[in-house]
N, C-alpha and C positions, 0 to 999 in steps of 0.2 A: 504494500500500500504506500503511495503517496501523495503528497500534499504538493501544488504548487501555486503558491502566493501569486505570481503574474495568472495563471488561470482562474483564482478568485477574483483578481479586479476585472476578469472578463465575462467571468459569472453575471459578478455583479450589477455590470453593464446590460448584460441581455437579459437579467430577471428586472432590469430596472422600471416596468411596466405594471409589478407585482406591488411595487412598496418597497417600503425598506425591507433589507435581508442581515442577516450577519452571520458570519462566515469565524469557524472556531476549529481549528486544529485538533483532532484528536487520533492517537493511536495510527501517525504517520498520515492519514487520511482527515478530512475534514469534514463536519457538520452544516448543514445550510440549515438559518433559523429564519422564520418568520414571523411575529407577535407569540414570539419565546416558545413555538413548536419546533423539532426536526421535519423540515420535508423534503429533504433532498440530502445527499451525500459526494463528494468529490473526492474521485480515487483516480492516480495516473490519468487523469485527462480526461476524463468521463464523469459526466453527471447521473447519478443512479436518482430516479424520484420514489416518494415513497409511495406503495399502491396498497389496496385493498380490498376485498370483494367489491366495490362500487370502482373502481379504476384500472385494476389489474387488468381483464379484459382486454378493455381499449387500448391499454398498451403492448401486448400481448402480439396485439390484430393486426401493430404497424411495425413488428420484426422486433421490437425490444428486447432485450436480454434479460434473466432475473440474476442479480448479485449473488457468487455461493461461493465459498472457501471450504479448506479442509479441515476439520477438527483435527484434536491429536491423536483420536483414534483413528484418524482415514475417513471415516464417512465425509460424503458431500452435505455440505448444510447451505441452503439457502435462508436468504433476508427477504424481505417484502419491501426490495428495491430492487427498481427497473432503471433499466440506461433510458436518457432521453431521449425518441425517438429522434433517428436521422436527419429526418425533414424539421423539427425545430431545433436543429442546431446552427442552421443558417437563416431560422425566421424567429426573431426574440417573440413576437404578437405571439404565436405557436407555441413557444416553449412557455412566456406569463399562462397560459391557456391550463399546459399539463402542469405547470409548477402551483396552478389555482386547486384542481384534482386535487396533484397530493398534500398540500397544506390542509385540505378539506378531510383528506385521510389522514394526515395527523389530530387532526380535532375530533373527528369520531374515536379514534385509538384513548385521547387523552379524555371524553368524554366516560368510557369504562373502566377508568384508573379507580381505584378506592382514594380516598383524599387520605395523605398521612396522616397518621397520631404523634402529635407533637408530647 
């Protein structure tokens, strides 16, 4: 996994249609937040967005890929994140579009959180 700082202020740029974003380094790779949700992820050059039974489909439909690494047993594990589809990576309107989806799957995800006990 990597993180590149010139590929977030390019991020930044083409979700600039979305609102503000903020962009947080973690674990080699980076976080995309928006009104303090994760919906997106930046790994080596690639925007993963986050999908859900309401998104995943649609992504699915236009050749997407799903994010999956290896455990340290070997098994394949997958995330419920998708690459940005092809065709909005040269159209920002297109990608604010899928980047609206998955911010919208981050808030149903964060709507079934139990709230913590302080």
């Amino acid at each position: 996994m990597a993180y590149d700082p010139e590929f977030g202020a390019w991020v930044r740029e083409h979700f600039a249609g979305l609102g503000p974003i903020e962009i947080k380094p973690m674990f080699g790779a980076a976080s995309v937040y928006a009104d303090g949700l994760i919906f997106a992820l930046l790994d080596d050059g690639v925007i993963w967005m986050k999908a859900d039974e309401h998104n995943r489909a649609a992504l699915e439909a236009t050749g997407a890929r799903q994010i999956t690494y290896a455990s340290k047993d070997g098994k394949v594990m997958a995330m419920p994140y998708w690459s940005l589809p092809d065709s909005a990576v040269d159209d920002p309107d297109e990608a604010v579009e899928w980047a609206r989806q998955s911010l919208e799957a981050a808030r149903r995800k964060a709507a079934l959180k139990k709230p913590r006990k302080r």
